[in-house]
C-alpha positions as CSV (number, residue, x, y, z in Angstrom):
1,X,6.6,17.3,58.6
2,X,3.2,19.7,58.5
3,X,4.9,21.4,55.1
4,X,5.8,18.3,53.8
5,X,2.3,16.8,54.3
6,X,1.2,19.6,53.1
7,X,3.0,19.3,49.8
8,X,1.7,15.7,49.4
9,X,-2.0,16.8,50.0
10,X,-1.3,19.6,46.9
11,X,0.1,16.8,45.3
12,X,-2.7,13.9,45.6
13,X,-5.4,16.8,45.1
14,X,-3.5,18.2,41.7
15,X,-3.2,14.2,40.2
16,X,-7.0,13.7,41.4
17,X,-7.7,16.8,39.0
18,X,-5.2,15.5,36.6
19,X,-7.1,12.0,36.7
20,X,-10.5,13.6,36.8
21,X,-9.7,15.6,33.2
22,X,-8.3,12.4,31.2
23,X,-11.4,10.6,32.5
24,X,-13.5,13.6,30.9
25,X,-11.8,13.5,27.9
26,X,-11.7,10.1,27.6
27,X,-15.5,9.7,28.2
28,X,-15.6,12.9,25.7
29,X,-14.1,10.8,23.3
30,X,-15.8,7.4,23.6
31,X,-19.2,10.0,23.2
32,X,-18.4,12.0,20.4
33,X,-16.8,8.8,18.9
34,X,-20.3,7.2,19.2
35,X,-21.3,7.1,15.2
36,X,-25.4,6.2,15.3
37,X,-27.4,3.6,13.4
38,X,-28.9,5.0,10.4
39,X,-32.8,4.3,10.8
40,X,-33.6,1.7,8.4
41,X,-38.0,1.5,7.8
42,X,-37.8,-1.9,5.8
43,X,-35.5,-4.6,7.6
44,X,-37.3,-7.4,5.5
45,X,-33.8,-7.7,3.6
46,X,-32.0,-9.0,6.9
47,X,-33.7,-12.3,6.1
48,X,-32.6,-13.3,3.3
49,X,-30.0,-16.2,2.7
50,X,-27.7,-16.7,-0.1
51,X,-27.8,-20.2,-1.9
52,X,-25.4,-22.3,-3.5
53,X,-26.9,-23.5,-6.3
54,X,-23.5,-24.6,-8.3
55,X,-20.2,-25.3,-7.0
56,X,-18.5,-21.9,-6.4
57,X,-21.7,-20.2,-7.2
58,X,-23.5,-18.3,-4.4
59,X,-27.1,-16.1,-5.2
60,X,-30.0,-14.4,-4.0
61,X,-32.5,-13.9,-6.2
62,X,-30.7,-12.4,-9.2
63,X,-27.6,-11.4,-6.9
64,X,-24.4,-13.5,-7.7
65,X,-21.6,-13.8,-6.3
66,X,-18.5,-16.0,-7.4
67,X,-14.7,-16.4,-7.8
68,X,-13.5,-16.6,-11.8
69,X,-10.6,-19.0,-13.2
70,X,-8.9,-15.7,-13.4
71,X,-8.1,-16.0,-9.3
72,X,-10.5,-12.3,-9.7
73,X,-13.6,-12.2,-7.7
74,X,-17.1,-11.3,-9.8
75,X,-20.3,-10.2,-7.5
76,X,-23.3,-8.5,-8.9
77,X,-26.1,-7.1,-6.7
78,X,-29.3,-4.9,-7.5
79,X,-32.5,-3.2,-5.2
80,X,-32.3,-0.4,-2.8
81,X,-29.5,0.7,-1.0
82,X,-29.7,-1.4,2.6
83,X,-31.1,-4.4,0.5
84,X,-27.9,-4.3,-1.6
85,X,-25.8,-3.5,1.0
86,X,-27.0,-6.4,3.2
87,X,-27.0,-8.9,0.0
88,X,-23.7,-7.4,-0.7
89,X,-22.8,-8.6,2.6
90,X,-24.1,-12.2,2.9
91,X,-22.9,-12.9,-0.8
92,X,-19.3,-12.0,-0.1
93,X,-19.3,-12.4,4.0
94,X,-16.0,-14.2,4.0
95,X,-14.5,-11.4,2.3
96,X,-15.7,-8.5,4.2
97,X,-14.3,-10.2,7.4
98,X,-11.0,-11.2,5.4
99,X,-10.4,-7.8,4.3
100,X,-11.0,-6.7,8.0
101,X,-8.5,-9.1,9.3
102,X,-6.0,-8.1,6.7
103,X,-6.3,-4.3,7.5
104,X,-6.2,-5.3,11.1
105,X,-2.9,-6.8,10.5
106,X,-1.3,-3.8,8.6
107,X,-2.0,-1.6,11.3
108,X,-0.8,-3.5,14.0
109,X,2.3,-4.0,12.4
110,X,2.6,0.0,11.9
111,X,1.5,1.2,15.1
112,X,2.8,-2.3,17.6
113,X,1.8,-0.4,20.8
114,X,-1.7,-1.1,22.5
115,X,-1.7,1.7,24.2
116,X,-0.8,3.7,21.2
117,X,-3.6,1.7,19.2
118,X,-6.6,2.4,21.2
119,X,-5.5,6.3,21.0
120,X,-5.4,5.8,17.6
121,X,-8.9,4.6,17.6
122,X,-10.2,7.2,19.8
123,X,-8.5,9.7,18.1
124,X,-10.3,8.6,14.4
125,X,-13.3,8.4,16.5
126,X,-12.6,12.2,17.1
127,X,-11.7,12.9,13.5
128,X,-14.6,11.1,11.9
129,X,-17.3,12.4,14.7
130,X,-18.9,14.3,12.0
131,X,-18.7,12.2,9.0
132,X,-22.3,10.9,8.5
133,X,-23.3,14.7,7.8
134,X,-21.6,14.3,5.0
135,X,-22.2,10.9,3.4
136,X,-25.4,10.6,1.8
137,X,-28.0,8.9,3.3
138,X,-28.1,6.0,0.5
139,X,-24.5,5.0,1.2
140,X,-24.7,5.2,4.9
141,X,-27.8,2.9,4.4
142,X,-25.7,0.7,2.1
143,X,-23.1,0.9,4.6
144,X,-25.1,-0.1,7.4
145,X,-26.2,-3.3,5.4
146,X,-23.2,-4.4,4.6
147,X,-22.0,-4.1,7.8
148,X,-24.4,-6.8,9.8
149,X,-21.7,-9.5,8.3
150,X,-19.1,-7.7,9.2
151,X,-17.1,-9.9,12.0
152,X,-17.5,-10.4,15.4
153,X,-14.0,-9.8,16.8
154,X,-13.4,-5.8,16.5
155,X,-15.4,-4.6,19.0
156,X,-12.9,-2.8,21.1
157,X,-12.4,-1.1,17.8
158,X,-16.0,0.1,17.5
159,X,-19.1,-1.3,16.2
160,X,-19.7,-3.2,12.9
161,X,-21.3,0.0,11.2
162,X,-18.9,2.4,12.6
163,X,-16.1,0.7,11.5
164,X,-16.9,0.0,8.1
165,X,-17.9,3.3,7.4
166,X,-14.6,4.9,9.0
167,X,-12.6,2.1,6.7
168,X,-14.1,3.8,3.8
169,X,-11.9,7.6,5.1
170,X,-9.1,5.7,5.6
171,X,-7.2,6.4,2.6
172,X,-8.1,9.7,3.2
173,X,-7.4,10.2,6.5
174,X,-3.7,7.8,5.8
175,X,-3.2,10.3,2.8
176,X,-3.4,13.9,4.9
177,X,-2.1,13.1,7.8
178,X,1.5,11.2,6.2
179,X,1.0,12.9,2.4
180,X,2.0,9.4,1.7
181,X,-0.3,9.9,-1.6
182,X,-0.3,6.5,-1.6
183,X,2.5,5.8,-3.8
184,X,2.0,7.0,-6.8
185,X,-1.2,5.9,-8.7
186,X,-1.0,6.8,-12.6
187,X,-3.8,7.4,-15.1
188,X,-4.2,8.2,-18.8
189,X,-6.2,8.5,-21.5
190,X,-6.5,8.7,-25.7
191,X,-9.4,9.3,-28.2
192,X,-9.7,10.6,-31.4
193,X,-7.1,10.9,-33.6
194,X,-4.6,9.7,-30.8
195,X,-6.1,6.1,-30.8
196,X,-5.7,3.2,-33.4
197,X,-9.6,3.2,-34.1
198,X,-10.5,6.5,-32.9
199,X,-12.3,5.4,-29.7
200,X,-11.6,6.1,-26.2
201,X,-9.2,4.4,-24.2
202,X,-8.6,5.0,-20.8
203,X,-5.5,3.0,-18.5
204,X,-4.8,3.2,-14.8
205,X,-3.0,1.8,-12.1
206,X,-4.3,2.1,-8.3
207,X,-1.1,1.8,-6.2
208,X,-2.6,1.3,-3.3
209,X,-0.6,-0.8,-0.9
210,X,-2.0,-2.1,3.0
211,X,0.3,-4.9,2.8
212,X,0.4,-7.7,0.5
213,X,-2.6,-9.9,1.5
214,X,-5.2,-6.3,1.2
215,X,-5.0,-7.3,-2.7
216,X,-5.2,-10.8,-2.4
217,X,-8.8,-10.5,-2.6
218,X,-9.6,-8.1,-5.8
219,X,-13.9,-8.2,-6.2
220,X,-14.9,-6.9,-9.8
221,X,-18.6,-5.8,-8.8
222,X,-21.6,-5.1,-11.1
223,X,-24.4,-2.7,-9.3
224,X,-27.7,-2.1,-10.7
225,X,-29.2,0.1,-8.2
226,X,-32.8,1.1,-7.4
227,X,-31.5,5.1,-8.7
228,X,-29.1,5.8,-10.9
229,X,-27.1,4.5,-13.8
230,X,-25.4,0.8,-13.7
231,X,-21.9,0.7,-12.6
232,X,-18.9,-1.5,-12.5
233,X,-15.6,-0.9,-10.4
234,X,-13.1,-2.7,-8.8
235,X,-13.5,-3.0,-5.1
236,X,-12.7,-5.4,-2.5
237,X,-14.7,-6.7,0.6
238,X,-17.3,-4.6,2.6
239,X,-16.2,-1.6,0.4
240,X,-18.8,0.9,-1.3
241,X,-16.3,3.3,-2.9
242,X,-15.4,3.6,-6.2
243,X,-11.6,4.2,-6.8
244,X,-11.9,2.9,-10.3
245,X,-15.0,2.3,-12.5
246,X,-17.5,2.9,-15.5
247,X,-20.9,3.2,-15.8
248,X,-23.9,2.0,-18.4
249,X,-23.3,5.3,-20.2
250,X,-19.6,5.1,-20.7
251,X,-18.3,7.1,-17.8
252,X,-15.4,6.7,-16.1
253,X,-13.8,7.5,-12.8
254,X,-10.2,7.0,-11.6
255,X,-8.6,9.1,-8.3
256,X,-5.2,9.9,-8.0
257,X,-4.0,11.4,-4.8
258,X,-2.5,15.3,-4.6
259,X,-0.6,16.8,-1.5
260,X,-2.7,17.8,1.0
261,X,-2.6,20.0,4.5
262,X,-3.9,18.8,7.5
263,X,-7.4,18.9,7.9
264,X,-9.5,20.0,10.8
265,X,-12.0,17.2,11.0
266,X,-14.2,14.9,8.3
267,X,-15.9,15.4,5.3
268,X,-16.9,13.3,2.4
269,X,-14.1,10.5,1.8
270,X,-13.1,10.7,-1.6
271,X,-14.5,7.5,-2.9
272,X,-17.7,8.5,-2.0
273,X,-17.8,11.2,-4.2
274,X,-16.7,9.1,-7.3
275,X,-19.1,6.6,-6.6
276,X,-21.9,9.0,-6.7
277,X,-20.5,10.2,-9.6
278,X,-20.1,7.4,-11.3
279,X,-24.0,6.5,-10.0
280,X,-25.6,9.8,-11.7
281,X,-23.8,11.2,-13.9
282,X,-23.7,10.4,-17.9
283,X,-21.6,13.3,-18.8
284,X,-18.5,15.5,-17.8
285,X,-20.5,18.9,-16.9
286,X,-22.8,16.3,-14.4
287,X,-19.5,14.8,-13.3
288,X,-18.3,18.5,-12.0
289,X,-22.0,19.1,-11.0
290,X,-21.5,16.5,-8.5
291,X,-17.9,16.4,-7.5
292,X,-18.6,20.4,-6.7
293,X,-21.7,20.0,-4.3
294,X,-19.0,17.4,-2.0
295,X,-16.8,18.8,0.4
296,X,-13.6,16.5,1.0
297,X,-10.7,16.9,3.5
298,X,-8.3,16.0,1.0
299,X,-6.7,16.8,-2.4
300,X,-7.9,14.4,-5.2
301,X,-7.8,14.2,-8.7
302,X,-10.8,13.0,-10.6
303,X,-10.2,11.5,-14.2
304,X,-13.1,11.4,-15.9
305,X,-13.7,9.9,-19.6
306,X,-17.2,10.4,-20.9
307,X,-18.3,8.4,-24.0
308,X,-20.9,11.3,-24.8
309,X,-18.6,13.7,-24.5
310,X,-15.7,11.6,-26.7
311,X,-13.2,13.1,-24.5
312,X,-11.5,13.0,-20.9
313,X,-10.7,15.7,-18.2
314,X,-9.5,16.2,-15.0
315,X,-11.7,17.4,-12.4
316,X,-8.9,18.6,-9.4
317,X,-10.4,19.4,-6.1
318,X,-8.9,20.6,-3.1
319,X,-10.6,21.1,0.9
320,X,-11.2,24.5,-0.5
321,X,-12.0,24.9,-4.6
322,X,-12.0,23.2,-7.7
323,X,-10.5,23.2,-11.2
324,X,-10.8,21.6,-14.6
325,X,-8.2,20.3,-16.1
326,X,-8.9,20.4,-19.9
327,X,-5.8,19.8,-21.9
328,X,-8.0,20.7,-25.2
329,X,-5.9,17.1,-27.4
330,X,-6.8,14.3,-28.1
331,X,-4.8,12.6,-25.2
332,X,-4.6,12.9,-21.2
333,X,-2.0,12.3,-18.6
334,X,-2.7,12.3,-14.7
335,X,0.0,11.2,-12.2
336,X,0.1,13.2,-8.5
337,X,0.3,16.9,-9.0
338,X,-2.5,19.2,-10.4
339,X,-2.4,21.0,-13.5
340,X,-4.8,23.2,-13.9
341,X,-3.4,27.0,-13.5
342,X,-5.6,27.5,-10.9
343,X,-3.5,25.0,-8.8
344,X,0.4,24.7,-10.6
345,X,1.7,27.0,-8.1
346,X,0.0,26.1,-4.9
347,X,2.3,25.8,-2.1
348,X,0.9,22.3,-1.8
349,X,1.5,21.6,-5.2
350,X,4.3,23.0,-5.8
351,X,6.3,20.7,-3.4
352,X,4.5,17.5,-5.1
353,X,6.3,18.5,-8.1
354,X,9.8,19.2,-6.5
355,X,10.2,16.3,-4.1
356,X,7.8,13.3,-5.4
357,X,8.1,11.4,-8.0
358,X,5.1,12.6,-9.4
359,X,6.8,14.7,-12.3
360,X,9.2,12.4,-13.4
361,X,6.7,9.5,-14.0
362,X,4.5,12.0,-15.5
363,X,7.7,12.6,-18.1
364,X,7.7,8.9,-18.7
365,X,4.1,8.5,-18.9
366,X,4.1,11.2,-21.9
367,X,7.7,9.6,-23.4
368,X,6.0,6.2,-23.5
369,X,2.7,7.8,-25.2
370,X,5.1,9.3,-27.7
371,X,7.1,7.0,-28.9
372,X,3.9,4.1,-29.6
373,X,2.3,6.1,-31.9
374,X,-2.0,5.4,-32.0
375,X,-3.0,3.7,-29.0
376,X,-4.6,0.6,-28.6
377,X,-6.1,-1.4,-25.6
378,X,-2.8,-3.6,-26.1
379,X,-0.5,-0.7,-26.4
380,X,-2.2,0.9,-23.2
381,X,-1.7,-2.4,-21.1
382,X,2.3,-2.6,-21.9
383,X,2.7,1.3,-20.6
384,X,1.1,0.1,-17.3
385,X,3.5,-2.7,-17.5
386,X,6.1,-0.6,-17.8
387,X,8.9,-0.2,-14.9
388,X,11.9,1.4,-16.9
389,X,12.9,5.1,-16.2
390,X,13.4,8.2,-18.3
391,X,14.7,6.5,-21.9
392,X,14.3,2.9,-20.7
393,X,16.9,3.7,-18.0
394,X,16.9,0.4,-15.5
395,X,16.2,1.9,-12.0
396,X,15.4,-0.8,-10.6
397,X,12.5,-3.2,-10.2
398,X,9.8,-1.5,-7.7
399,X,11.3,2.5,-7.9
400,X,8.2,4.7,-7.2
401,X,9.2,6.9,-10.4
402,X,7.8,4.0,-12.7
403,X,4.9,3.4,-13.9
404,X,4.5,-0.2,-13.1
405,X,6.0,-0.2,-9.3
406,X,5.3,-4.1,-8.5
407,X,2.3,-2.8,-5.8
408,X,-0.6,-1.5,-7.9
409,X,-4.3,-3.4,-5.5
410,X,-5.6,-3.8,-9.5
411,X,-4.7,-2.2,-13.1
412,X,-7.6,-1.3,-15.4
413,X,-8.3,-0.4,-19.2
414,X,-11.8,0.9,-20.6
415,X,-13.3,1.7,-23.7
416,X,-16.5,3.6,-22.8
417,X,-17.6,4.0,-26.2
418,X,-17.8,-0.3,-26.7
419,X,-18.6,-0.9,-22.9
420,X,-15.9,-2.9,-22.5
421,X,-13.1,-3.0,-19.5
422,X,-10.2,-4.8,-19.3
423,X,-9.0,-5.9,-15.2
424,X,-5.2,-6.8,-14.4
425,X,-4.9,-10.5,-12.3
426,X,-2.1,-11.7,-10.2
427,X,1.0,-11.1,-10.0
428,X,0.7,-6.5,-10.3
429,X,0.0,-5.9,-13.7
430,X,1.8,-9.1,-15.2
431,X,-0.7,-11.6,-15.1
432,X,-3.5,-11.4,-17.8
433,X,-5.7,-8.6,-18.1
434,X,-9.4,-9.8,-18.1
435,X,-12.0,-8.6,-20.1
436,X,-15.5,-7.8,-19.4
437,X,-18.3,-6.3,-21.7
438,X,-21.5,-4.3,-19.9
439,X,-23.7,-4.6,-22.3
440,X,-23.4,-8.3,-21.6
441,X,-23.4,-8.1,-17.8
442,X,-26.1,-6.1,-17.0
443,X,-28.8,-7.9,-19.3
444,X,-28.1,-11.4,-17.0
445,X,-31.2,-12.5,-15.9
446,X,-29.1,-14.0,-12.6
447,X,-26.8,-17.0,-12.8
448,X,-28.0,-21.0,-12.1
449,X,-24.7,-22.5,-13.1
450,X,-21.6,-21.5,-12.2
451,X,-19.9,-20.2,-15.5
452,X,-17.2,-17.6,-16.7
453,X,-19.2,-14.0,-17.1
454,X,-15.9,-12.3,-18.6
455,X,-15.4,-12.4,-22.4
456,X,-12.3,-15.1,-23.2
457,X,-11.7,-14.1,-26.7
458,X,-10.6,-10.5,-25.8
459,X,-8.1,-11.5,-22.9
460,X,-5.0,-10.2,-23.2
461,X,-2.2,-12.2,-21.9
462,X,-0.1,-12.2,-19.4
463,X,3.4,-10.3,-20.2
464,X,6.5,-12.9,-20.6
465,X,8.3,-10.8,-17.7
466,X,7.3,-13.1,-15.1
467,X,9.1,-16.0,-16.6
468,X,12.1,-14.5,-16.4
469,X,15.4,-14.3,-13.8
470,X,14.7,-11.1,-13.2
471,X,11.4,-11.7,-11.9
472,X,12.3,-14.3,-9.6
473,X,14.9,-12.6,-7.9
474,X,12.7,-9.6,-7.4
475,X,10.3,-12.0,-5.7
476,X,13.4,-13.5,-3.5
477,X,14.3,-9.3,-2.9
478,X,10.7,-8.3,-1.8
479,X,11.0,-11.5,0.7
480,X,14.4,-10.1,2.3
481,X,13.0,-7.0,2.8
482,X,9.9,-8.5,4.4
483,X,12.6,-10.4,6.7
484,X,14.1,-7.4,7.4
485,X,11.0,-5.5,8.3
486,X,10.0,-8.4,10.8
487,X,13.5,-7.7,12.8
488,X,14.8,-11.4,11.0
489,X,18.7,-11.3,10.6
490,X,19.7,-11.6,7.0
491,X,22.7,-10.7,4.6
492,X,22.7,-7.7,3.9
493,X,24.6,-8.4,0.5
494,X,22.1,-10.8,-0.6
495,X,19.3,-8.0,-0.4
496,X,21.0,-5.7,-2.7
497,X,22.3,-8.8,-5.5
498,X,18.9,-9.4,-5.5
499,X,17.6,-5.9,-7.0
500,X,21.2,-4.3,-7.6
501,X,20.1,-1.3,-9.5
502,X,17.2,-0.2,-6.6
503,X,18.4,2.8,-4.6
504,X,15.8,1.2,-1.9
505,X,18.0,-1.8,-2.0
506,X,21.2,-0.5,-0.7
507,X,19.3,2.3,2.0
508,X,17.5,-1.1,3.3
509,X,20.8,-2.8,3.8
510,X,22.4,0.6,5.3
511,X,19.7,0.8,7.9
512,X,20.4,-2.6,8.5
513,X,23.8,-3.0,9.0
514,X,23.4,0.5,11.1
515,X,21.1,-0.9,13.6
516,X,23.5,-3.7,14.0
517,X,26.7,-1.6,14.6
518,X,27.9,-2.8,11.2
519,X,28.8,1.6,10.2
520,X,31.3,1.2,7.6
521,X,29.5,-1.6,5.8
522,X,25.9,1.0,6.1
523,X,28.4,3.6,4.9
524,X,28.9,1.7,1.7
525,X,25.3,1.5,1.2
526,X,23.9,4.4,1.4
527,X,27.3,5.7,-0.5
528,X,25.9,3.2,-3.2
529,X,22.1,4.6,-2.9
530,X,22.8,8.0,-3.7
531,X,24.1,7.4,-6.7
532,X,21.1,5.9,-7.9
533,X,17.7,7.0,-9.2
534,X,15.8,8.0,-5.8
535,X,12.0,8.5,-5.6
536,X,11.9,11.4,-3.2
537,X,13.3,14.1,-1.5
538,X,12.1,12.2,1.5
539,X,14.2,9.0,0.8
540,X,17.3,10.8,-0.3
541,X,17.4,13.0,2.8
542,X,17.0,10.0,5.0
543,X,20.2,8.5,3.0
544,X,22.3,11.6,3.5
545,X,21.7,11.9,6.6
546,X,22.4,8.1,7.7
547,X,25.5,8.3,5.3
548,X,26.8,11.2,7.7
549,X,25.7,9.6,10.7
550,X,27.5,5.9,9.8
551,X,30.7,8.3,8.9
552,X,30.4,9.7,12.4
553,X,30.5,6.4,14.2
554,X,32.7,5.0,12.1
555,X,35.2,7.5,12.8
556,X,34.5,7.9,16.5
């Protein structure tokens, strides 16, 4: 009895230390979690309210805000950076708490646990401890303005400035520690004599997927800040990042995720640095200037067009160094591998280009530039449109290796040297692409009535594509699969019929019919899949090894 109360007193006295450390670490975390305020000298902005002086039309001041016929949301804001911020907020309000709810959503549905939840939060509380030392002091103060309408019901998450300036790592933070990459976004230019009129024309698609409603709300914002050059890009609610965008002087920016290794701990997210890019910088050398002064905890690539310079590069940057990407034409072609010999044969990079996609839709990207001869806006729109393989081979309708992979957030075309950008609308890339002209924009003396801002005569239309069969039973396919993500019973059959030349569609069906003892049947379809063009070396390992698995059981 004494030894064995002995043991328990050992016992109770190593838990209590047990106990006594988690406590410490969690208080550590909840404290070095703890992002503060920035200190803001001129609050006279708070009191402002926005005013609806049309139908559909709110303002303050010369600040608009309103939602186009295109189904495309249009907001322009001006003044210092927390008195844009905070008009930024109060104009689009509804937005920045939708977008909240919809990112919400997308995570509980990835990470279902609580308990695994709120590690999750203490953990990016952890990771982004240090991140204000490295965002300016003009974006945390935007930041911080935006946030006071940020909404009420995330607390236990953190507080409203915290979190919105943690959302705006998250695609960094998603992209190191999966090398998800985010899809596959896809970028390209032509000037000179590889354009129809000689000018610059520059095409991208930001596949950038959080779930189907995160793009519901696309915001095409105008700034005219109190420093810098006037700026356009395609955002969406409580967002200060530029991920795509042009400036007064006809600069561009567009990212494209690269493999990246794990990092340590936070730096500047990577739309941070092309918004300040994009803010001051009129020319190429500036561009590099700037991107080089950043540190980031993730690979990126940086296209940049410049309108003064009548060309495009690459700027490639890494946790560590940075490269230019010159390719000394007339043309330029960015997918999600670097090129610059400084990077080809990284370790990092070299496994992009063996087991992504990333080559192969690069191959495409230059087939399709090839075989139309001097591009046009027009010509640039129907490559981003494009979801064929290698030689117009069918792969099916959503494969990663295509251009147009039915889950881009928005699809954009400039021409820097007219000041002119054209913005894809609903559904992907299909619907028409909008078109709106700086110049025009940015000499607005504000908005009294509530009227379309985008330039109607240059719109191109939407591609026939989505009138057809094959639309529509993609549409019925991409709502199986969301059945089948949610646990609902389906056929299995009618999943692949549906999209019958999609590799995805049979490895769906196999994981199906495996996690419902159907091993033969799952057998058959992943069979099927690896006949078929994969995307990865990810996806096609998963196949081979659930084919061998479903033979096991089947024969057992």
């Amino acid at each position: 009895m004494l030894k064995k109360s002995k043991f328990l007193r050992r016992l109770l006295r190593v838990l209590a230390v047990i106990v006594l450390l988690f406590g410490l670490l969690f208080a550590y975390l909840v404290w070095v979690s703890d992002i503060p305020e920035p200190k803001i000298k001129d609050t006279a902005a708070l009191q402002l309210q926005r005013q609806q002086p049309d139908s559909g039309l709110y303002t303050i001041g010369n600040n608009w805000f309103r939602k186009s016929n295109s189904g495309l949301y249009e907001l322009y804001i001006k003044g210092a950076p927390f008195e844009r911020g905070v008009i930024n907020g109060k104009l689009s309000k509804e937005l920045v708490q939708l977008q909240e709810d919809y990112f919400s959503e997308q995570i509980n549905r990835m990470v279902p646990s609580n308990f695994y939840r709120h590690f999750l939060k203490y953990f990016i509380g952890w990771f982004n401890r240090k991140l204000p030392d490295y965002v300016a002091d003009e974006y945390k103060d935007e930041i911080f303005g935006i946030s006071r309408s940020a909404s009420d019901n995330y607390g236990y998450i953190g507080d409203k400035y915290q979190r919105i300036l943690n959302y705006h790592s998250a695609h960094d933070i998603g992209h190191a520690l999966q090398n998800l990459a985010l899809v596959g976004c896809t970028s390209f230019g032509t000037w000179g004599t590889a354009s129809a009129d000689s000018t610059m024309i520059i095409g991208r698609n930001f596949d950038f997927y959080v779930g189907d409603d995160f793009a519901k709300n696309k915001i095409v914002e105008f700034v005219n800040p109190s420093a810098g050059y006037k700026f356009m890009s395609v955002t969406w609610g409580g967002f200060i990042g530029v991920v795509s965008g042009m400036n007064e002087k006809g600069l561009t920016v567009t990212i494209n995720a690269a493999k990246s290794s794990v990092p340590s701990g936070a730096a500047t997210p990577v739309s941070l640095v092309a918004r300040e890019v994009i803010q001051y910088a009129k020319n190429i050398d500036e561009a590099i200037a700037i991107a080089r002064k950043r540190k980031m905890f993730v690979s990126e690539s940086f296209l940049v067009g410049s309108a003064a310079d009548n060309k495009a590069v690459i700027i490639e940057k890494t946790p560590d160094s940075l490269a230019v990407y010159d390719p000394r034409k007339n043309s330029i072609l960015c997918t999600n591998h670097f090129q610059s010999n400084a990077f080809w044969n990284s370790k990092p990079n070299k496994e992009m280009r063996e087991k992504s996609s990333s080559v192969y839709r690069y191959n495409r990207l230059n087939q399709l530039l090839s075989e139309n001869g001097k591009n046009s806006v027009q010509k640039t729109i129907n490559i981003l449109r494009d979801f064929r393989g290698m030689n117009n081979a069918d792969i099916g309708l959503g494969n990663e290796k295509a251009v147009n992979q039915f889950i881009a957030h928005h699809s954009i075309v400039f021409e820097p040297q007219k000041l002119l950008v054209w913005v894809s609308t609903a559904p992907w890339q299909l619907g028409p692409y909008v078109c709106y002209d700086l110049k025009k924009i940015f000499s607005l003396q504000g908005l009294s009535k509530n009227i379309e801002v985008n330039e109607s005569a240059l719109t191109i239309p939407a591609d026939s594509f989505i009138y057809t069969p094959a639309f529509k039973r993609f549409e019925q396919f991409r709502a199986l699969r969301a059945r089948v993500q949610n646990g609902e019973q389906i056929n299995p059959d009618s999943l692949v019929a549906d999209n019958p030349t999609f590799y995805n569609s049979y490895i769906l069906a196999g994981d199906y019919c495996f996690k419902n003892r159907l091993y033969s049947k799952a057998a058959q379809f992943y069979q099927k899949a690896l006949t078929l063009e994969i995307a990865n070396h990810g996806e096609r390992e998963h196949a081979e090894k659930m084919l061998k698995k479903a033979r096991e059981k089947t024969a057992g």
